[in-house]
C-alpha angles and dihedrals in degrees: 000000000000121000112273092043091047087052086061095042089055091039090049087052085078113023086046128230143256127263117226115272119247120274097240088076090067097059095097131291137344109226121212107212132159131183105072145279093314099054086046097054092038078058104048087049088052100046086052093063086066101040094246117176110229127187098174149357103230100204110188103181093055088126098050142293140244135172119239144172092282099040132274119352135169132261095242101222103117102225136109115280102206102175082066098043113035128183088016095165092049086051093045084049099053105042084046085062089059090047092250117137133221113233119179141186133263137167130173090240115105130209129198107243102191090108091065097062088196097074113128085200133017104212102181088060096049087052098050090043092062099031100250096136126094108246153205123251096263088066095256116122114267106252099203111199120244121172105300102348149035139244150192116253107224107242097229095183088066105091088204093058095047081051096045092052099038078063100056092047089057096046101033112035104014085039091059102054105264115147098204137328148200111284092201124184119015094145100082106084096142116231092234101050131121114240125199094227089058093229122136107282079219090059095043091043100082090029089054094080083055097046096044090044086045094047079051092063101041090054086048091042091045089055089051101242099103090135089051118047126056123194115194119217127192104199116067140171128202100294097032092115080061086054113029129075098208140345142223136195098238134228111346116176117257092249123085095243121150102232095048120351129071100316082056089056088058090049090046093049086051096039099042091049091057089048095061094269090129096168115037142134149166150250104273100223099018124254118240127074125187093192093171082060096036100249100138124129124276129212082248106048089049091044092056097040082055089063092052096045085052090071100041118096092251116034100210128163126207126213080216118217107297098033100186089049084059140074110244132194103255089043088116146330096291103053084046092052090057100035082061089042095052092044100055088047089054076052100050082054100052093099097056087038090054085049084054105050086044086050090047099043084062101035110021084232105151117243083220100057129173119248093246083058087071098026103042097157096047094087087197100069084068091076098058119102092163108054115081119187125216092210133305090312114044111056120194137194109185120206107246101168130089117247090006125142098172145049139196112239133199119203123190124212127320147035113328130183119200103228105214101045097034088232119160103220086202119234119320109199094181120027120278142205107226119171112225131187118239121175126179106300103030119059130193093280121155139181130209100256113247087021116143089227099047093057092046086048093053089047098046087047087058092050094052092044111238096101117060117244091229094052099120 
């Protein structure tokens, strides 16, 4: 193992290291969709239509919706809504007979629910009742803003508390048939709060991502699926490979700007992967809009997140913030066209996908490398922020930028094939800048020539019929 990726393996040693993600995710797409049984059956019908392969409808507001200052945002109490969502084991069933998961939502904020009227459970007064909050110094819980609301911080030094909610999610999201969720937040202990366990709040911050990812896989190990469900965090400490399942880069704007839109995405991917974060993703599509200021998502902006999405180790789309501000991908034939053409590249990929997580179980070495990981002594590739490798054999190089049907490439060394036209770039014994083209629907994407994977890319490619069976 060369340097950089040696640095990893002996860095992973510590900080531990992620187990490969069940197969089933890499079945197809999983779908974000909000607004109740009906909205989630009218979808599947429509994605059929297009042959889009699906592994799972990731329904965030399964527990409830309310509108707020930003958008559209969820109750918080981490229980089944079922006046939004009737018939719900009908749905799960189902789904489960066309081999499509449920995955949910969860955060370790708690709302009071007594406005609703229409709550099964209240868990935030459960959770006051028995002490289980974070609190203030005068002994109240600490009620930490967000948007329009409040809401209760779980205590997670208090053993009890990590029992009592084990214990939800096993009742209340494993008990309904989800087969993993989003496990948001985990990053906002305040500094000045009172802990049960009477440590130092600034001691238990940073270690917090690591306790609630850690409370996640004792509840899925409890219920005895530890090998089926996955839940993704976004906040993370030093041994949180060891903890989570799975990561994602958390909430860019819907725009492709470069500090925190798509080319961002494309930052985080290649910075998280040399910090340990071997599996993560994105949003495709992003996830904040700013409509008063004009910041909503364009057909562009969610067809070319799509190409990225198709070569991370989870494709996931997000409805964003402010879903009717935003293009979706079911919006119109053409976002569901590619939507069905990226996912079946992100298919025609599994194979290598399933090699990687193996290689990566053993070494910590990301999936999503940066080119430098591969190419060490070629000082150029440390200047790209916008080439991601799969690999050591498939090389990428999204398009971030608005209007644009080209990019420039740099290839290291070696013998690289351009996928979509079958052409054969000759040896490049130095490192070398090509421009491609690369319209909507084909990105920059290369293979080492003669590589095993790149062959069984290009025929998968051809089986799932995105790539023409006379391409050479």
């Amino acid at each position: 193992m060369r340097a950089p990726k040696h640095a990893i393996e002996r860095f992973t040693r510590h900080a531990g290291r992620m187990a490969p993600l069940p197969e089933w995710l890499g079945g197809g797409a999983v779908l974000g969709v909000q607004g109740g049984t009906d909205v989630v059956r009218a979808k599947l019908e429509r994605v059929r239509a297009f042959d889009v392969p699906v592994a799972a409808f990731w329904l965030q507001d399964w527990e409830g919706q309310r509108q707020t200052i930003i958008g559209q945002q969820l109750w918080w109490n981490w229980v089944l809504d079922r006046e939004r969502y009737p018939g719900w084991e009908e749905l799960v069933a189902d789904l489960a007979a066309s081999d499509i998961r449920v995955m949910t939502y969860v955060n370790p904020f708690l709302v009071d629910v007594a406005e609703r009227g229409d709550a099964t459970r209240n868990l935030f007064r459960e959770a006051v009742d028995a002490g289980y909050l974070v609190k203030r110094a005068d002994g109240t819980p600490y009620l930490i803003p967000n948007t329009s609301f409040s809401a209760g911080l779980l205590d997670l030094t208090n053993p009890a508390t990590r029992g009592w909610f084990a214990d939800v999610l096993r009742d209340e999201v494993l008990g309904v048939g989800a087969s993993g969720w989003m496990l948001d937040f985990g990053e906002a202990l305040p500094f000045d709060a009172v802990l049960a366990s009477g440590e130092s709040p600034a001691t238990a911050h940073n270690r917090y991502p690591e306790d609630w990812a850690e409370l996640a896989r004792q509840a899925v190990a409890d219920a005895g699926r530890a090998d089926d469900v996955v839940f993704f965090t976004r906040s993370g400490f030093t041994r949180s490979p060891a903890k989570t399942r799975l990561l994602w880069l958390g909430d860019q704007l819907v725009s492709f700007d470069g500090s925190d839109g798509l080319a961002s995405a494309v930052k985080g991917l290649l910075s998280g992967g040399i910090s340990g974060f071997a599996l993560n993703h994105g949003d495709v599509g992003g996830y904040t809009s700013v409509s008063i200021l004009g910041v909503t998502r364009s057909k562009e902006l969610l067809l070319r997140w799509m190409e990225l999405g198709a070569f991370e180790p989870v494709f996931r789309t997000h409805e964003g913030n402010q879903p009717a501000a935003n293009v979706q991908f079911d919006t119109d034939d053409e976002t569901l066209a590619q939507l069905a053409r990226c996912t079946k590249i992100f298919q025609a990929l599994g194979f290598h996908r399933r090699a990687l997580m193996d290689e990566s179980a053993t070494t910590g070495v990301p999936l999503l490398r940066h080119p430098w990981l591969e190419f060490p002594d070629d000082a150029a590739t440390l200047a790209l922020t916008d080439h991601v490798m799969l690999g050591a054999d498939i090389l990428v190089v999204p398009v971030t930028h608005a209007g644009a049907s080209q990019v420039s490439a740099y290839l290291p060394a070696g013998r690289w094939v351009h996928v979509w036209s079958g052409r054969s770039l000759g040896e490049v014994a130095r490192g070398v800048r090509v421009t491609v083209d690369a319209p909507i629907g084909e990105p920059a994407v290369f293979h080492r020539e003669g590589s095993e994977v790149g062959a069984a890319f290009v025929a998968n490619l051809r089986a799932v019929g995105v790539l023409a069976a006379n391409r050479p």
